[in-house]
MITIGU-23370 format. One record per residue: x, y, z of N, C-alpha, C, O in turn. Coordinates in steps of 0.2 Angstrom, whole numbers, plus 2048, in hexadecimal, padded with zeros to 3 digits. Atoms other than C-alpha are relative to their C-alpha. Example, Ala and Ser with C-alpha at 12.3 -4.5 7.8 and 13.67 -1.06 7.14 Angstrom:
BEGIN
8047FA80083E7EA827804806800809805803/7FC7FA7FF8447FB8247FC8058037FF80B804/
This chain:
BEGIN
7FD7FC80599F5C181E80780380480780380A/7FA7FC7FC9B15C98227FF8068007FB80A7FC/8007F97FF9B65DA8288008027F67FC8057F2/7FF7FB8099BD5DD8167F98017FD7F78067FC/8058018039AD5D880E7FA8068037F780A7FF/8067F97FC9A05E481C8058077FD80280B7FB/7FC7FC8029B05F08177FD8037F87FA8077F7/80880080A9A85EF8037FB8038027FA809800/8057FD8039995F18077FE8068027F9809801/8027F97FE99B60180F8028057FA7FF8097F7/7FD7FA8089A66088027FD7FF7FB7FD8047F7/8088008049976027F67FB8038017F78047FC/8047FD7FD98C60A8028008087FE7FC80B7FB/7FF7F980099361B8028008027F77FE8087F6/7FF7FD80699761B7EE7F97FF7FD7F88047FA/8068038019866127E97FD8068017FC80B7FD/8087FD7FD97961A7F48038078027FF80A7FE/7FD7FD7FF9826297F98028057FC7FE80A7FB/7FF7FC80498A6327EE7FE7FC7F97FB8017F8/8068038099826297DC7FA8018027F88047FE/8068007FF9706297E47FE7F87FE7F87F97FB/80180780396E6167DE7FC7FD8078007FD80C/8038007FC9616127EA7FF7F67FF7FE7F2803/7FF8078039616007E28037FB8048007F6805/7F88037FD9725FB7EC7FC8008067FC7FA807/8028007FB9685FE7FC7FE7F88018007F5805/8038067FD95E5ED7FC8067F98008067F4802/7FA8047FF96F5E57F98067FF8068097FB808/7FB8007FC9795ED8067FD8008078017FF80B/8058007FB96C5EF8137FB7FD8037F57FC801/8058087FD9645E18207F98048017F880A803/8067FD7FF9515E38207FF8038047FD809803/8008027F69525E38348058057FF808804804/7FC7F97FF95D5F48317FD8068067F6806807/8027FA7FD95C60283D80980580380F803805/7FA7FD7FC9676108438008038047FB806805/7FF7FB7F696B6188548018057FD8048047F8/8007F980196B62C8518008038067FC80080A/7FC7FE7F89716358607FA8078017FB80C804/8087F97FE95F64185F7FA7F98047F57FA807/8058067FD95762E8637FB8007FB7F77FC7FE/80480180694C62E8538037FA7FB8047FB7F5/80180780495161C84D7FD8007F97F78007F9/80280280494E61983C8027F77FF8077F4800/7FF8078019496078388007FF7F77FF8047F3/8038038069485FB8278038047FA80480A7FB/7FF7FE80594C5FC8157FE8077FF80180C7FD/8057F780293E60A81380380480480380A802/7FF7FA7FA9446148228088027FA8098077F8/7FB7FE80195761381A7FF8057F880280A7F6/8007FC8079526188087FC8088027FE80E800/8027F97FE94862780F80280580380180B804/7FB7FA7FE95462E8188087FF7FD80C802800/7FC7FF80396062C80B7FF8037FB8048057F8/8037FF8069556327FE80080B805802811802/8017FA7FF9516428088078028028098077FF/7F87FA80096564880F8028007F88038067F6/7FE7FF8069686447FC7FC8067FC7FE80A7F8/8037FA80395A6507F780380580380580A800/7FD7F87F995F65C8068098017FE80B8077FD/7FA7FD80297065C8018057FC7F980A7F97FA/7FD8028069746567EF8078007FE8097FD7F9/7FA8028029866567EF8037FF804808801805/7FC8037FA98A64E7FF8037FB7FD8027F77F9/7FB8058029986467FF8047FB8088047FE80D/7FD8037FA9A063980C8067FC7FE8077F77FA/7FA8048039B263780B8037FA8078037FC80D/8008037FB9B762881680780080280B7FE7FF/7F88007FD9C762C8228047FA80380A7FA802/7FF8067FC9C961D82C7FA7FA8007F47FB801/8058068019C160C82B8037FA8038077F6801/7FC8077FC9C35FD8397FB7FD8027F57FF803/8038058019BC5EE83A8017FA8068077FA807/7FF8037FE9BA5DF8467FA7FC8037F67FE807/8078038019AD5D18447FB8027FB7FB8037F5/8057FB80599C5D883F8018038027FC802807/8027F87FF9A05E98448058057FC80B8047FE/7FC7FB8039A85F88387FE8088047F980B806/8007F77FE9AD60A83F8038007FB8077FC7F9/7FD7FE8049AE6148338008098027FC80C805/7FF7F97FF9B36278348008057FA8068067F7/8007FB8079AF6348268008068037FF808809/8007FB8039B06458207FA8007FC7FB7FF7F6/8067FE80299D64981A8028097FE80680D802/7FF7FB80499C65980F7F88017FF7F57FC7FF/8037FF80398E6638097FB8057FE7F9808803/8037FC7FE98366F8047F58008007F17FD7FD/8098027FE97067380A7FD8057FC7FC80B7FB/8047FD8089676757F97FA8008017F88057FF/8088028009556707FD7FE7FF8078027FD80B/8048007F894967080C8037F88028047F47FE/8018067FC94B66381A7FD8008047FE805808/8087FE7FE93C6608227FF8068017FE8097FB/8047FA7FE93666F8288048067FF80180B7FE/7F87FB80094867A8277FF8007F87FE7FC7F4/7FE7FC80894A6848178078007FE80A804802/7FC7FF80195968380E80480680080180B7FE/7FF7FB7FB96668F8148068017F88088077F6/7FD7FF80697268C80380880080480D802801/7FA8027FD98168880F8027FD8007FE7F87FD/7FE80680298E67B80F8027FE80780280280C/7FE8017FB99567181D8037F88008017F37FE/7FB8057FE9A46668227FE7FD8087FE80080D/8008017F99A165A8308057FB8018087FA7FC/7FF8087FD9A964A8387FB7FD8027F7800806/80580580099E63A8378047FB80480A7FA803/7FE8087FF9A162A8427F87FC7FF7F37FE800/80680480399661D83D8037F78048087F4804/7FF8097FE99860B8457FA7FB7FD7F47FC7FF/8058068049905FC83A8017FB8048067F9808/8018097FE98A5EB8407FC7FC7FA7F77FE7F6/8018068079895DD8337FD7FB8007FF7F7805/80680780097B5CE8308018007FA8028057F7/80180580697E5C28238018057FA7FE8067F5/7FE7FB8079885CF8187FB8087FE7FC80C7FA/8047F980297C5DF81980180480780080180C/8017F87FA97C5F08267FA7FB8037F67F7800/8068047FC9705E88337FE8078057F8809807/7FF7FC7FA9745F784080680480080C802800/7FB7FA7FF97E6088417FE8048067F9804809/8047FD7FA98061384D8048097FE8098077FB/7FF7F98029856278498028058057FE80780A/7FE7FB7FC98E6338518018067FD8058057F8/7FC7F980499164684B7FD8068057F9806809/8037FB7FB98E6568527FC8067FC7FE80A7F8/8057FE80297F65D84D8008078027FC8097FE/8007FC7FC98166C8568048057FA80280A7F8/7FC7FC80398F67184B7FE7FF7F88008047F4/8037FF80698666D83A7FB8038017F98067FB/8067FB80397867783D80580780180180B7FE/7FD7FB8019836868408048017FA8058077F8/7FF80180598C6818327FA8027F97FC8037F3/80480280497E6818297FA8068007F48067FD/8067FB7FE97569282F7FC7FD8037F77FE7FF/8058037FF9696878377FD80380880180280D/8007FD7FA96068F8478007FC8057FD7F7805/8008037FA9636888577FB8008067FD80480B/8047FE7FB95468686280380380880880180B/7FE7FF7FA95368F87080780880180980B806/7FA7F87FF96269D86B7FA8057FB7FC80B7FA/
């Protein structure tokens, strides 16, 4: 596939699964053999892994939004840079919703198999959404 094309399927990615909830688009956009790097080290693998943690930030924050600011490509791999929004309406795991909103910067880097996300990797700073977000900070 070309850049342009992994380029599509993000921005079908993000409007689809994302912000629509069309969990459908997932087995289209997304390679079985999926997994993503998370900078806590809890990897999420496979279709099921990805609809379940799409399923629950979309419960946890129902009108999240990700606007895409910059988007570069070469080979199979996309960096993309967003503006994620949202607020915290419903429990996530175990944290009780606190009814706050929160602006972050997202970087996200894709790798591409045979036209579908095979492998992402996530950067954001976690530290500053949960303050954002009244979220308590172990340990303070």
């Amino acid at each position: 596939m070309s850049v342009e094309e992994n380029k599509a399927n993000i921005r079908r990615h993000v409007d689809e699964i994302w912000h629509k909830g069309n969990m459908k688009a997932v087995d289209e956009l997304i390679h079985p053999n999926w997994v993503v790097r998370i900078p806590e080290g809890n990897d999420i693998t496979g279709i099921d892994g990805f609809k379940q943690m799409a399923i629950s930030q979309r419960t946890s924050f129902p009108d999240i939004h990700f606007t895409i600011d910059n988007m570069i490509g070469e080979g199979d791999y996309v960096a993309v840079q967003y503006t994620s929004t949202g607020t915290f309406k419903n429990k996530m795991g175990d944290i009780e919703p606190t009814g706050k909103k929160y602006k972050q910067p997202i970087v996200i880097i894709y790798r591409f198999e045979a036209g579908k996300q095979v492998e992402t990797w996530i950067s954001y700073n976690q530290l500053s959404m949960n303050q954002q977000l009244g979220i308590p900070i172990p340990g303070q």
